[in-house]
PDB file with one MODEL, atoms N, CA, C and O in Angstrom:
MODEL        1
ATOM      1  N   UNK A   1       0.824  -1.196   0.000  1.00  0.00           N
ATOM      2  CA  UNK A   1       0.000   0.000   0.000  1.00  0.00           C
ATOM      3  C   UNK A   1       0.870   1.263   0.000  1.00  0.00           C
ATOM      4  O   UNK A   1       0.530   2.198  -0.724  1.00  0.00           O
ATOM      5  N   UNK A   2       2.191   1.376   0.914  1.00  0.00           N
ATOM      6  CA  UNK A   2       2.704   2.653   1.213  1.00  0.00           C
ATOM      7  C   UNK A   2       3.388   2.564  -0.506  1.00  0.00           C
ATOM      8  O   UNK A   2       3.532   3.677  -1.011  1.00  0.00           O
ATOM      9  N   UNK A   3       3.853   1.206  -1.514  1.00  0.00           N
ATOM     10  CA  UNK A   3       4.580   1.947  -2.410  1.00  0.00           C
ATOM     11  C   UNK A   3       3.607   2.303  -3.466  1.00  0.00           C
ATOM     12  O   UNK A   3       3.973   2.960  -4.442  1.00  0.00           O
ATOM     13  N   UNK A   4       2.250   1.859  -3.303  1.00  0.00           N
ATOM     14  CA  UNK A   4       1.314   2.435  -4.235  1.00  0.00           C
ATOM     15  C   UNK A   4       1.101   4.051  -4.346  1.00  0.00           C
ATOM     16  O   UNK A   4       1.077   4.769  -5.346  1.00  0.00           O
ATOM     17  N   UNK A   5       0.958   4.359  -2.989  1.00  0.00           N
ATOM     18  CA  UNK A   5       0.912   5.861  -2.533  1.00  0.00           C
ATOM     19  C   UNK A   5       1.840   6.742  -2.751  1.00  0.00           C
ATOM     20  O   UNK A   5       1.614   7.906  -3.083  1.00  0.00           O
ATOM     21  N   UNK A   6       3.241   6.118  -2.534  1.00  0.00           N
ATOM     22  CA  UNK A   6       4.839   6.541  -3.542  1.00  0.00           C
ATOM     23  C   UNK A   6       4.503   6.948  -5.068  1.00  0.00           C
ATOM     24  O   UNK A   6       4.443   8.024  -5.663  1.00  0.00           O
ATOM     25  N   UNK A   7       4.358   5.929  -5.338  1.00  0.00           N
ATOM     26  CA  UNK A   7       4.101   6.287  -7.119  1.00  0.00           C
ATOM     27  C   UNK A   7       3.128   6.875  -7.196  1.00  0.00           C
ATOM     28  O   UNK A   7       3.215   7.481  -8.264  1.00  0.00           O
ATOM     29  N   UNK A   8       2.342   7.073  -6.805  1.00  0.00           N
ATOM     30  CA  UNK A   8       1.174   7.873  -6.784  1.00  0.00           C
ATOM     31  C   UNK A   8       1.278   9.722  -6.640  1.00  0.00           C
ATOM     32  O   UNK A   8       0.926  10.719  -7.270  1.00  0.00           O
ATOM     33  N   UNK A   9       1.889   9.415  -5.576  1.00  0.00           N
ATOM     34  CA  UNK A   9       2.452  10.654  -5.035  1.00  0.00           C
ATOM     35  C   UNK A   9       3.623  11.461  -6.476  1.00  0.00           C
ATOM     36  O   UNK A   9       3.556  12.574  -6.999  1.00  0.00           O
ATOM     37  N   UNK A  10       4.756  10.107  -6.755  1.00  0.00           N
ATOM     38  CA  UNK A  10       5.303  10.831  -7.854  1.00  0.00           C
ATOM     39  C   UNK A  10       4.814  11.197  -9.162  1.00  0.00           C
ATOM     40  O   UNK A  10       5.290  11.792 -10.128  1.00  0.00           O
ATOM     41  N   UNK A  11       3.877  10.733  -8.926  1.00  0.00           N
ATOM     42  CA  UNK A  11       3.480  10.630 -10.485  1.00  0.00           C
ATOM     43  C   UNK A  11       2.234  11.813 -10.305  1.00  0.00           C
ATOM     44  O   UNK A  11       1.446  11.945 -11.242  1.00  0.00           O
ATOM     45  N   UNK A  12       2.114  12.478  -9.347  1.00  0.00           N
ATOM     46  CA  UNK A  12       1.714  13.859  -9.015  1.00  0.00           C
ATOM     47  C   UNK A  12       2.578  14.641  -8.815  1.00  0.00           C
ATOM     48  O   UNK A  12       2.085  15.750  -8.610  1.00  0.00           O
ATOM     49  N   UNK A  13       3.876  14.642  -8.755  1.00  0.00           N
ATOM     50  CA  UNK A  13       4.738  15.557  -9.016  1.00  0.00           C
ATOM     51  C   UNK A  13       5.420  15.679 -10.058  1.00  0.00           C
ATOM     52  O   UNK A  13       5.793  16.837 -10.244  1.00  0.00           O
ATOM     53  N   UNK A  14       5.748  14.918 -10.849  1.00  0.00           N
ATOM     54  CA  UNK A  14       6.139  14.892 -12.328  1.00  0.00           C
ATOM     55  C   UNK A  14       4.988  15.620 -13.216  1.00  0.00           C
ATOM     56  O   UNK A  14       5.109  16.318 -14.222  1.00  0.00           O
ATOM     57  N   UNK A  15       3.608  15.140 -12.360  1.00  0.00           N
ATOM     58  CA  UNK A  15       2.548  16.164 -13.516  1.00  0.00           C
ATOM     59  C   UNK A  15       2.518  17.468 -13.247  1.00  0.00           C
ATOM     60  O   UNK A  15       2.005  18.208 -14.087  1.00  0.00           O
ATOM     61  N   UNK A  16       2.966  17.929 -12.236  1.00  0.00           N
ATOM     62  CA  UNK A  16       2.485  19.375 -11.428  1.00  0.00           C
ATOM     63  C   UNK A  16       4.019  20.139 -11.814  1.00  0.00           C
ATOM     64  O   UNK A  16       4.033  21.336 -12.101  1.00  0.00           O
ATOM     65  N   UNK A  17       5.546  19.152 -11.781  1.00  0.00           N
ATOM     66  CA  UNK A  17       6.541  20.167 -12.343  1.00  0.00           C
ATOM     67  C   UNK A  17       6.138  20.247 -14.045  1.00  0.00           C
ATOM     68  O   UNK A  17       6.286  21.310 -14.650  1.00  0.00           O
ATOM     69  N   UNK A  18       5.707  19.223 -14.613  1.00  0.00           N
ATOM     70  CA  UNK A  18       5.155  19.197 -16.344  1.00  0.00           C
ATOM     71  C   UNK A  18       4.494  20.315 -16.371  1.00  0.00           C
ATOM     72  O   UNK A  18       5.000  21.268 -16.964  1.00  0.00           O
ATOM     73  N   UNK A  19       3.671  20.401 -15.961  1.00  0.00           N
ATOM     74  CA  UNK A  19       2.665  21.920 -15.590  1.00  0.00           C
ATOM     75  C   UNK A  19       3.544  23.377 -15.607  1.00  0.00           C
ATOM     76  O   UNK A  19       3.431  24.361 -16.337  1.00  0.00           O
ATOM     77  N   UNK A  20       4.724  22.999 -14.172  1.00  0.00           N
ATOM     78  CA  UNK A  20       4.708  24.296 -14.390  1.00  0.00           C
ATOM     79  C   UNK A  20       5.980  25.212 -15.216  1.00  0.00           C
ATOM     80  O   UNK A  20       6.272  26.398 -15.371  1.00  0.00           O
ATOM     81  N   UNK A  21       6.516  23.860 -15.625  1.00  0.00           N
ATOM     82  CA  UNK A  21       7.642  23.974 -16.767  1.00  0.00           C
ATOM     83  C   UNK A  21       6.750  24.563 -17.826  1.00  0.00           C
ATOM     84  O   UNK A  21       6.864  25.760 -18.088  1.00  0.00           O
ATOM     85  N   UNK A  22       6.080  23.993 -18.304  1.00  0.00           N
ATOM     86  CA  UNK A  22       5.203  24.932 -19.675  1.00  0.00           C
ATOM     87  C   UNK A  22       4.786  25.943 -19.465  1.00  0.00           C
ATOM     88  O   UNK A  22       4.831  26.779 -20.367  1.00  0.00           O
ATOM     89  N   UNK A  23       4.169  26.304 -18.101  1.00  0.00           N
ATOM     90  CA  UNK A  23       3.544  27.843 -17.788  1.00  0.00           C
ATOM     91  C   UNK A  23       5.367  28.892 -17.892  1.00  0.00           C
ATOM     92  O   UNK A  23       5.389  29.950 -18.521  1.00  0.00           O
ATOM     93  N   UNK A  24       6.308  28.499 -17.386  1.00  0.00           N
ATOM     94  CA  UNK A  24       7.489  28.927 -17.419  1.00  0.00           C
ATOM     95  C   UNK A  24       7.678  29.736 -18.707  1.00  0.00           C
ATOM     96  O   UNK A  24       7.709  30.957 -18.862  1.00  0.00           O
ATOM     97  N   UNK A  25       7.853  28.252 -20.013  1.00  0.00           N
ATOM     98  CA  UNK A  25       7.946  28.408 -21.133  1.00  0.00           C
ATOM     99  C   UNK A  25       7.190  29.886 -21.533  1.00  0.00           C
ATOM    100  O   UNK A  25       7.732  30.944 -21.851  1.00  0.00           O
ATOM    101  N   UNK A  26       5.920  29.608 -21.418  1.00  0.00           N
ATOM    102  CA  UNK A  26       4.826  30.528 -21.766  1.00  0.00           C
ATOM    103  C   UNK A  26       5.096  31.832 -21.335  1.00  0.00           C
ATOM    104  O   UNK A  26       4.686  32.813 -21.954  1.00  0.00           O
ATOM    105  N   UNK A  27       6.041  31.933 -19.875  1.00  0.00           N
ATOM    106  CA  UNK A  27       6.064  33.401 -19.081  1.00  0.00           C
ATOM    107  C   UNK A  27       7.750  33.367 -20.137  1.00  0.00           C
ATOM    108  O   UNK A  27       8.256  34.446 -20.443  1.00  0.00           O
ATOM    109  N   UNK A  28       8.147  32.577 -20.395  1.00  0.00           N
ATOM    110  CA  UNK A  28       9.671  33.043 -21.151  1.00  0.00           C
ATOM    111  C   UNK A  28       9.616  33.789 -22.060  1.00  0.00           C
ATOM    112  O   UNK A  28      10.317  34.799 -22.123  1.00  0.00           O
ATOM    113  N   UNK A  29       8.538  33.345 -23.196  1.00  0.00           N
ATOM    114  CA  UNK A  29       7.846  33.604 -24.444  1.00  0.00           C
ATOM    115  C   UNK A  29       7.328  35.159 -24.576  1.00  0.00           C
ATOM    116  O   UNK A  29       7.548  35.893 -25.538  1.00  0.00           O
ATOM    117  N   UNK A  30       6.636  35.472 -23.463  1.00  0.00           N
ATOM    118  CA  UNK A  30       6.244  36.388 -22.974  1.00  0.00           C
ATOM    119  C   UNK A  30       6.759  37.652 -22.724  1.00  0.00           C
ATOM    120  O   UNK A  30       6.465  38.786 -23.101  1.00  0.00           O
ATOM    121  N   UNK A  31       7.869  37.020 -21.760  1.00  0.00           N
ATOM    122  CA  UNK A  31       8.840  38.251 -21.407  1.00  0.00           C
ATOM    123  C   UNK A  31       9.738  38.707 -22.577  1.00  0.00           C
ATOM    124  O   UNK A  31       9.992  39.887 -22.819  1.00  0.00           O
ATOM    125  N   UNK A  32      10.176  37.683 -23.253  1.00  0.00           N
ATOM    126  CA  UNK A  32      11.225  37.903 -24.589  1.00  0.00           C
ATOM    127  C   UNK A  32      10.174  38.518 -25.730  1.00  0.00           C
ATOM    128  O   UNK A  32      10.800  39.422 -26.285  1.00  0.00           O
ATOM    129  N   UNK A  33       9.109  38.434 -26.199  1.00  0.00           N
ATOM    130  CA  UNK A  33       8.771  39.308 -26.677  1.00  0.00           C
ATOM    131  C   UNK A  33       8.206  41.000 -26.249  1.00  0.00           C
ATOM    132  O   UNK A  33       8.300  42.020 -26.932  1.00  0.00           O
ATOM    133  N   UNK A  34       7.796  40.874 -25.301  1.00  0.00           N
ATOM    134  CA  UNK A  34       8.038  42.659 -24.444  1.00  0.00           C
ATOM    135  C   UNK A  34       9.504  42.890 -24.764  1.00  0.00           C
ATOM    136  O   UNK A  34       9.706  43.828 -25.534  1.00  0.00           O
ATOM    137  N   UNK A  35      10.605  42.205 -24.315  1.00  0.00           N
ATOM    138  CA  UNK A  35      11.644  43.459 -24.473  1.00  0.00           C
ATOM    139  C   UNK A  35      12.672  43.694 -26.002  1.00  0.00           C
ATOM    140  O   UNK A  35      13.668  44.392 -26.193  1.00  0.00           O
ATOM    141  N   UNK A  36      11.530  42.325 -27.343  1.00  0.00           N
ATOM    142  CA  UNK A  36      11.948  42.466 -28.273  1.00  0.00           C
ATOM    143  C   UNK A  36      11.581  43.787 -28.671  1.00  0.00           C
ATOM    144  O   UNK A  36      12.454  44.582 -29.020  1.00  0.00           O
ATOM    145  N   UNK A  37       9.929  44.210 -28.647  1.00  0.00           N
ATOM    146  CA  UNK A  37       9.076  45.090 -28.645  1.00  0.00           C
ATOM    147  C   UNK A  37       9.731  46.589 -28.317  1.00  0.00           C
ATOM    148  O   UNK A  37       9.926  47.641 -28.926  1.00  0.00           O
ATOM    149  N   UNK A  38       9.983  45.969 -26.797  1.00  0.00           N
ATOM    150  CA  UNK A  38      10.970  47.638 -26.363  1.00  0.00           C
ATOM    151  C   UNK A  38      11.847  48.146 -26.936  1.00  0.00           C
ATOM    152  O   UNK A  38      11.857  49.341 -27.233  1.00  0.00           O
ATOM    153  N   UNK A  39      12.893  47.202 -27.239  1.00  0.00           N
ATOM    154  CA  UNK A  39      13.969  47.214 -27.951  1.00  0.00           C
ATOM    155  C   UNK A  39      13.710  47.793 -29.257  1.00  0.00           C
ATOM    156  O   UNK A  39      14.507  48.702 -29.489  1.00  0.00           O
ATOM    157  N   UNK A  40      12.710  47.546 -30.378  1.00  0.00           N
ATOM    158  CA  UNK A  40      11.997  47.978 -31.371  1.00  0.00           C
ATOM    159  C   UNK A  40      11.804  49.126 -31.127  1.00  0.00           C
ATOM    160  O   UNK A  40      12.656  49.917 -31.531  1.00  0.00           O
ATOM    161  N   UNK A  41      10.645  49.645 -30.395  1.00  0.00           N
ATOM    162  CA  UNK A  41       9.981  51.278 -30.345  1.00  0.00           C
ATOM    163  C   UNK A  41      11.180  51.807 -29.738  1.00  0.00           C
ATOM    164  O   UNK A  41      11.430  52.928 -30.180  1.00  0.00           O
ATOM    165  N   UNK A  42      12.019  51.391 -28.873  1.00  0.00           N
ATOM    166  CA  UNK A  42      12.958  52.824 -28.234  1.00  0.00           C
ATOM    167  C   UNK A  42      14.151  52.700 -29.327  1.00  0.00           C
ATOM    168  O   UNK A  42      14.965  53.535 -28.934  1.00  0.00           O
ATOM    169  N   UNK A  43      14.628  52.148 -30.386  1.00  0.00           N
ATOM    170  CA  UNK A  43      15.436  52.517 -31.322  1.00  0.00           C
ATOM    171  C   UNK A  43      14.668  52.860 -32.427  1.00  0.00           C
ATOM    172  O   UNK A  43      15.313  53.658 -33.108  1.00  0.00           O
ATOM    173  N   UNK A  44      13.665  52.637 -32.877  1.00  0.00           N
ATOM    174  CA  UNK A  44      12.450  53.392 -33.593  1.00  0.00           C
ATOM    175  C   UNK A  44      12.608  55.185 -33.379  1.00  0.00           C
ATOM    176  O   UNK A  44      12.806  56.089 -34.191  1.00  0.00           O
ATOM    177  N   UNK A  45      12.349  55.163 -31.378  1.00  0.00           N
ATOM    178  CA  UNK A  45      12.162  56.186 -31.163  1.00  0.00           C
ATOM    179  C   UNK A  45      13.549  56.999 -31.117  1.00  0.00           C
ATOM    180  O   UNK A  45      13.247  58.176 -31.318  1.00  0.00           O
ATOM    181  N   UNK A  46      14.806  56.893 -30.958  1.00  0.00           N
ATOM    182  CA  UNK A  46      15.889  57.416 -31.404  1.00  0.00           C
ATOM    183  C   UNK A  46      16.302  57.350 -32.413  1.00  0.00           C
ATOM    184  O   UNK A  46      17.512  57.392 -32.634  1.00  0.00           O
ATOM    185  N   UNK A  47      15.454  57.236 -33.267  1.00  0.00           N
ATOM    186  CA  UNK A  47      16.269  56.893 -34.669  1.00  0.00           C
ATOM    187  C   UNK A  47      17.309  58.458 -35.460  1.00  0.00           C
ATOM    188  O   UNK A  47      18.089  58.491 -36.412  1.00  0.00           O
ATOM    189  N   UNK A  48      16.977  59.195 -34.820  1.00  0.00           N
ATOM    190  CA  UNK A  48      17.359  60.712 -35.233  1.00  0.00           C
ATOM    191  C   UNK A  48      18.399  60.864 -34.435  1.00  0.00           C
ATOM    192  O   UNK A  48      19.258  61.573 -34.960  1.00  0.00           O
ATOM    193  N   UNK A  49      18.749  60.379 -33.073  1.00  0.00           N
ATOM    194  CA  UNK A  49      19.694  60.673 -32.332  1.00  0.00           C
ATOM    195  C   UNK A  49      20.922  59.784 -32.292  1.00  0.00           C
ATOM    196  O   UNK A  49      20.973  58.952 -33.198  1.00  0.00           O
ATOM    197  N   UNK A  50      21.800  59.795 -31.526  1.00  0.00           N
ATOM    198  CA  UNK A  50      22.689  59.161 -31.353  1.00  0.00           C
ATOM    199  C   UNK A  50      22.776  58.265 -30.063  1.00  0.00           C
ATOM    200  O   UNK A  50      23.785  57.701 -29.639  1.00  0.00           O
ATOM    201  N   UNK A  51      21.427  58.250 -29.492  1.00  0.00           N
ATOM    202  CA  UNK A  51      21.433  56.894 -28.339  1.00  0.00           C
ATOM    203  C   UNK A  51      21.897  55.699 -28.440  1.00  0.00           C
ATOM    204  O   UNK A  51      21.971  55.101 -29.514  1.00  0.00           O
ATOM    205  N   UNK A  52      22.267  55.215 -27.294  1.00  0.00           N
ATOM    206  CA  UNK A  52      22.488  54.005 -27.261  1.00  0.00           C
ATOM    207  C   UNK A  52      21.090  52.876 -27.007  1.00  0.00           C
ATOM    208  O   UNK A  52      20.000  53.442 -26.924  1.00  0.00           O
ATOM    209  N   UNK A  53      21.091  51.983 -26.935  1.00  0.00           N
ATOM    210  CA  UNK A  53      19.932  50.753 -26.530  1.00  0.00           C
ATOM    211  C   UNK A  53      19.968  50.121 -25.775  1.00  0.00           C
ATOM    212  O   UNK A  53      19.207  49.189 -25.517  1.00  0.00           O
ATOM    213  N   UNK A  54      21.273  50.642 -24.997  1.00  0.00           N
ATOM    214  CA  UNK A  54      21.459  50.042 -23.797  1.00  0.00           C
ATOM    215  C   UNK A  54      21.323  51.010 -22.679  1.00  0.00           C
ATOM    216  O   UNK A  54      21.164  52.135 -23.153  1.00  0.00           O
ATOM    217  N   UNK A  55      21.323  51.015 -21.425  1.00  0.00           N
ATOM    218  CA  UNK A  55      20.854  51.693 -20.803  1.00  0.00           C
ATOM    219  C   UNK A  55      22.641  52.139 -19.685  1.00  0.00           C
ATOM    220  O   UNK A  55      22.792  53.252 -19.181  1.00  0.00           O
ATOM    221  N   UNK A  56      23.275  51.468 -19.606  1.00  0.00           N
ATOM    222  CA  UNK A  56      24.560  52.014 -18.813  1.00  0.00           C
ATOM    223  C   UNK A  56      25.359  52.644 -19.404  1.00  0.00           C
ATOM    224  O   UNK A  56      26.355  53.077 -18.826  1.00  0.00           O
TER     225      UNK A  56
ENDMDL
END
């Protein structure tokens, strides 16, 4: 019984890190396109000047 509840147990944690590895993915996806975006409009928006795109 206790190693039924073992595998049981793991095999609820393999689904729940599966889970939140893809939500990850999804927040990676996410974030890398916002600061492709930024990166876009604020050299867009200097395009007349001599800024840099980096910020230091």
């Amino acid at each position: 019984m206790a190693v039924l509840l073992l595998v049981l147990l793991l095999a609820l944690l393999f689904v729940g890190l599966g889970f939140l590895l893809k939500v990850l993915w999804w927040v990676a996806i996410v974030v890398l396109l916002i600061w492709v975006l930024g990166f876009v409009f604020r050299s867009a928006d200097a395009a007349g000047s001599r800024r840099r795109w980096y910020r230091w």
